[in-house]
N, C-alpha and C positions, 0 to 999 in steps of 0.2 A: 504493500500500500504506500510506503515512506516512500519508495521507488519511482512509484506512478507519479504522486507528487512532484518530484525533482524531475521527472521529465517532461511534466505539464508545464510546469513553469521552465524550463530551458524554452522550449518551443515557443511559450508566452514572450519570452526576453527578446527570441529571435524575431519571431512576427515584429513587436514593437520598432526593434531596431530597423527592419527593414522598413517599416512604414517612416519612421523620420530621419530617416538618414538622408531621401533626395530633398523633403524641405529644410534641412540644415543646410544641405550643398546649397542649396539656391538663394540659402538668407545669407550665406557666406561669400557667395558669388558676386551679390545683390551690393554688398558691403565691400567687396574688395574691387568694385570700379569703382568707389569716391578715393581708393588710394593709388590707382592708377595716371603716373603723371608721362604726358610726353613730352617732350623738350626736342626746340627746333636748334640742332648745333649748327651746322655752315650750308654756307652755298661753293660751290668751289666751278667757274671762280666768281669773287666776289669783288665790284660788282661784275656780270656776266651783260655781255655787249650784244644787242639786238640782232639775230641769225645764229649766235652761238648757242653751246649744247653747255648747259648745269648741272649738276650731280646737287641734290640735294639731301641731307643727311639728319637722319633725327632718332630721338633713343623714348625709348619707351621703360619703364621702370615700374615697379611695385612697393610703395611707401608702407603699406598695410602688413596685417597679421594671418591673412588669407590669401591662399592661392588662388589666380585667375586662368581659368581653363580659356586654351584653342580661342589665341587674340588675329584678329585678320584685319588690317589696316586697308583703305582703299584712298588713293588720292584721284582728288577731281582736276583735274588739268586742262582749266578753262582755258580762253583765249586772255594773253598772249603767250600761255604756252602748251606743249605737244609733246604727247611720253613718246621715247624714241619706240621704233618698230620692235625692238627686244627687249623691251619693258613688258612688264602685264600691270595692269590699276591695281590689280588688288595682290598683297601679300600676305603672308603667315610668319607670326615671329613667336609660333606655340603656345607653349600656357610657360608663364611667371611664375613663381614660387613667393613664400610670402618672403619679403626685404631684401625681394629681389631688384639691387640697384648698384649706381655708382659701376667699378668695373666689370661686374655680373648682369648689368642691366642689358635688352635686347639693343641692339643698332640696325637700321635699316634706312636703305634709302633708293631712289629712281634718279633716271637719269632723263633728261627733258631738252627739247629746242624751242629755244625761245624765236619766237615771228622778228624775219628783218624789221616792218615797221613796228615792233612796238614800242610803247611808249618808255620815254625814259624817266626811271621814278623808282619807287617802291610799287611792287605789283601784290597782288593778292591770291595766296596757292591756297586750297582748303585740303583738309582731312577727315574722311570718317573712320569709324571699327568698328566692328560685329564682334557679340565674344557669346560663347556658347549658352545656350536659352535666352538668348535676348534677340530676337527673328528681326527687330527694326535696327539700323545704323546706328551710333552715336557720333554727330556732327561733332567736331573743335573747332575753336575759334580760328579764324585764318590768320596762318603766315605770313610775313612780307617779304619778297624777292628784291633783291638792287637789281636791278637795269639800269644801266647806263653808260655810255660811250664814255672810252679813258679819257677824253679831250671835251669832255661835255663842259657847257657856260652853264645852261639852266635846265632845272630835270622838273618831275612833273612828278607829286607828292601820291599818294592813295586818293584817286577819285573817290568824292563822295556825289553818291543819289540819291535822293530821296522824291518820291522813295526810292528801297532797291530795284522793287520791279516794274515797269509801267501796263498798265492795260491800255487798249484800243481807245482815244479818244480822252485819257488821260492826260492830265503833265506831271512834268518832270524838270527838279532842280538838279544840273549837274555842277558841280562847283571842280574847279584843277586848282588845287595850289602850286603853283609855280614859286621856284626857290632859284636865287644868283650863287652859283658855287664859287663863283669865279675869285679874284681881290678888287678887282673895279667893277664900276657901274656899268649897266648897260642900260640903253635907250629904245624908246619905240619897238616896245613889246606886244608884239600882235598875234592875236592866239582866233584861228578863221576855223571853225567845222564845214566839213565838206558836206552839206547833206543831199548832192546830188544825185537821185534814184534810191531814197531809203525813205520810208514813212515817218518823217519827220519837220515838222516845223519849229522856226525859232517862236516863241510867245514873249511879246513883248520887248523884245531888242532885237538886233538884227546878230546873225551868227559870227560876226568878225566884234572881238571888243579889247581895248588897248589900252596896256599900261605904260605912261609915258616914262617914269624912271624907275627902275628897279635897282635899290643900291645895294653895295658888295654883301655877301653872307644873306640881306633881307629874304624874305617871303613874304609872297601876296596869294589872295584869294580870288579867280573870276567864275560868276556863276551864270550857265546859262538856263535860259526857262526853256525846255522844247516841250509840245505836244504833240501824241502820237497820233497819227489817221487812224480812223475808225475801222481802215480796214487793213490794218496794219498784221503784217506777219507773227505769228506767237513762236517765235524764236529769239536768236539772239543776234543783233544787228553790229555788225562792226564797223563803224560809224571812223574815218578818217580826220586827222588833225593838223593843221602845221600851222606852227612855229615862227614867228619871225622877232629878230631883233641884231642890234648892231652893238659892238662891243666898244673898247675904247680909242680903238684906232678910226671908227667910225665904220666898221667891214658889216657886211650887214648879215647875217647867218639865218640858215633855214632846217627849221629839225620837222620830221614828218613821222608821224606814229599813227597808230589805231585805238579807238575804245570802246568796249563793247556795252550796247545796252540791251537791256532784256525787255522783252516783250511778251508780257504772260498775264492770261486770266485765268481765274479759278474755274475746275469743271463746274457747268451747268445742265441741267437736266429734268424731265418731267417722267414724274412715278406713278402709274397708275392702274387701278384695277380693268381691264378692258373689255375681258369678257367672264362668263362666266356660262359650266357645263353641267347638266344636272341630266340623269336617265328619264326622271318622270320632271313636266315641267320645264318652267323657265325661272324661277325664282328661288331663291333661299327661305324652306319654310324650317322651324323648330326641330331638331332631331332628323336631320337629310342628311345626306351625303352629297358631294358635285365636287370640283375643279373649278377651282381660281386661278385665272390667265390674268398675271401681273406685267405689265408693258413698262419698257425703259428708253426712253427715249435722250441719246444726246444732241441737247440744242447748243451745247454751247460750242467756243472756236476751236478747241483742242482738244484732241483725243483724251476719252477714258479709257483705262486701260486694266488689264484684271479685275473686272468687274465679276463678285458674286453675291450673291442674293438669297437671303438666308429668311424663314419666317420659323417670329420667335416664338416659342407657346404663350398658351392662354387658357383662363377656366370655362371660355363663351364657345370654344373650338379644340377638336383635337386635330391632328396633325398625322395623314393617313400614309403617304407616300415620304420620301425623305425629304427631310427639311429646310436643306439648303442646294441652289442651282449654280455653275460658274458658267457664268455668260460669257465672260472673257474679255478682249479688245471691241470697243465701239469708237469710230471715228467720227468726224464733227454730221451730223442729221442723220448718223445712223438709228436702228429700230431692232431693240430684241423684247423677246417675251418670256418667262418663267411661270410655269405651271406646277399648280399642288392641288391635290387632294387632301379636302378636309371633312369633318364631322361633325356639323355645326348642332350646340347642345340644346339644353331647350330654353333660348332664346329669342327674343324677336327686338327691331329695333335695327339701331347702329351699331355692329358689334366692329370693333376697332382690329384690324388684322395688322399686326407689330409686325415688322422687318426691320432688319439689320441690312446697313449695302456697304461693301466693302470695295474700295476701289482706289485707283493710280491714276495721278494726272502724267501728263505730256513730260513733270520731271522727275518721276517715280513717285515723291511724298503719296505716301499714305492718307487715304480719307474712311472715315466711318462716320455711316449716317444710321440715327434711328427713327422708320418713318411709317406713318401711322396710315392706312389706308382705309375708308370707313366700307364696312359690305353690308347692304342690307336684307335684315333677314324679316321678314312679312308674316303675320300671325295667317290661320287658314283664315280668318274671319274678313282681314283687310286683303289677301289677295281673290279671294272672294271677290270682295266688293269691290276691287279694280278690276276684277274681271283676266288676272293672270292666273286662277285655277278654271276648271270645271266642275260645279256643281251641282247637282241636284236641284231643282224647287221645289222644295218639300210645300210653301203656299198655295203654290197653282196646282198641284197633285191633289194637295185636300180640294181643294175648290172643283178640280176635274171630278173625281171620284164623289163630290156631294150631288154634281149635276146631273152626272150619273143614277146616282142612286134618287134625285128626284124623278128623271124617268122614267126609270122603272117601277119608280111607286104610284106615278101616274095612269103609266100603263097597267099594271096591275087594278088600280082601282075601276079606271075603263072596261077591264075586262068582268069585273066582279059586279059591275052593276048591269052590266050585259046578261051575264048568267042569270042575274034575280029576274029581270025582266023578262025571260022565258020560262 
């Protein structure tokens, strides 16, 4: 008996164990990416000259008490620069161990060509990493790259926009700090956007604007307003720049670069119940069974992408067929449909059919929507009385059947008074 005991309970310890051992791993996991730091060491070479190729290098470390399982870094290599052909975006620098740092820490890095025009300045590289159970990216804050020519006078600081992104019909503040590196002044600083064949207007100034002295070390700010066409591309526009100014000898110099502006709207779309399949009937009556044909429509300018379509339960419905559809990619006025069978209880009314939609725009981000579609379900009495069942008329039955039977009893008496009178 002491026996069985001790092996009841081993088994108990075991079971236990194994039920919290994956949620510790995942509270441990959970906790050991706030001690995960990366650090951006060099550019080599630094700064790196407009058409040249960069190596960039950066270390990834574990400050924490926890180990970080299966880390995969991805870098996004906007414009103005390009992972060479033997690159791949995304890497693996394993799982960390816990105070895993300093000369144990991981080192990784790509190698990249920076665009003949681009601009000369500090540029902007970004970084994401995936690390195991966590299915979405973690963005970092971006890097800054030097660009700029060994012989450079004036370089051109972190464009800011605001906003970042513009939609169709929008504006937009683009501001360039421009900076004198040089030890003298320079003169007649003229900074023109080329916006010839790009859906762009200036708003409110015109696209050349001039700063008449810029002195030695200073920096200045010029901002311009553009508004995009309405029917502006959802992409990202590399929008041309140049440079003019004259140095102290009076020589007048011209620098030429690119800047990219993005052009993006949020998906748009309409969700709807469209039709609806029953064996008997056309309506949703109390305790039926049918299919709901849910319609998804993209209206808006840019692709949805991975789109599926889940219905969530409810106590007004059961859920007869499986629960959720992947629709997939829809492009801008495309048309899909997801079908379910349900079991609707005994209810009548507006019963609320909950979905979940889960979907990618044109730059992967992730959307989830929960959206509510109303179906109506009709008692027998009201579809009756709109005439979407068939009924019986039990009134005009009694009424036929009384006529009847008056008939007959007239006839009947007819006949009875006939017989007495012979």
């Amino acid at each position: 008996m002491k026996r069985s005991i001790v092996i009841a309970f081993s088994l108990l310890s075991i079971l236990l164990f194994l039920f919290l051992v994956p949620s510790v791993f995942a509270a441990q996991q959970e906790m050991g990416l706030k001690d995960l730091k990366i650090t951006f060491l060099n550019q080599d070479p630094d700064p790196v000259e407009p058409g040249e190729q960069v190596e960039l290098r950066f270390r990834a470390e574990n400050q924490g008490q926890y180990r970080i399982e299966d880390i995969d870094f991805e870098i996004i290599a906007d414009y103005p620069f390009e992972l060479l052909e033997t690159e791949n975006e995304r890497k693996s620098i394993g799982s960390l161990d816990a105070a895993q740092r300093g000369k144990d820490s991981a080192i990784f890095h790509w190698k990249l060509r920076v665009d003949n025009e681009a601009i000369e300045g500090e540029n902007e590289i970004e970084l994401r990493y995936y690390v195991e159970g966590k299915p979405a990216a973690i963005k970092l804050e971006p890097f800054l790259i030097n660009v700029k020519s060994r012989d450079i006078i004036i370089s051109v600081g972190n464009i800011k926009m605001e906003p970042e992104k513009v939609a169709p019909g929008q504006e937009i503040d683009i501001t360039f700090p421009l900076r004198n590196l040089a030890d003298s002044d320079v003169d007649d600083v003229r900074v023109k956007l080329d916006l010839e064949g790009f859906p762009f207007a200036t708003f409110g100034s015109t696209n050349e604007q001039v700063i008449k002295l810029l002195r030695r070390r200073e920096s200045a700010d010029l901002t311009f307003m553009l508004v995009a066409n309405t029917e502006a591309e959802l992409k990202t526009h590399n929008i041309p720049i140049l440079i003019y100014f004259k140095d102290k000898f009076n020589v007048e110099h011209e620098l030429k670069g690119k800047f990219g502006v993005k052009v993006y709207e949020k998906p748009d779309y309409i969700f709807n119940v469209a039709d609806v399949e029953l064996d008997k009937g056309e309506v949703f009556l109390p305790n039926t069974k049918g299919r709901i044909v849910a319609a998804f429509s993209n209206t808006g300018r840019g692709d949805i992408n991975a789109l599926n379509v889940k219905l969530l339960p409810s106590d007004a419905y059961s859920i007869i067929t499986k629960d959720e559809l992947y629709v997939g990619n829809l492009e801008s006025d495309d048309y899909e449909t997801a079908e379910f069978d349900i079991f609707v209880k005994k209810v009548s009314g507006d019963v609320p059919l909950k979905f979940q939609l889960d979907y990618k725009d044109s730059e992967n981000t992730k959307f989830t929507d929960n959206v509510e579609l109303m179906l109506k379900v009709y008692s027998k009495g009201e579809a009756a009385r709109f005439g979407l069942i068939k009924t019986t008329n039990v009134l005009g039955l009694i009424i036929f059947l009384l006529i009847i039977a008056g008939i007959i009893y007239l006839i009947y008496r007819h006949y009875k008074k006939r017989k007495k009178k012979k």
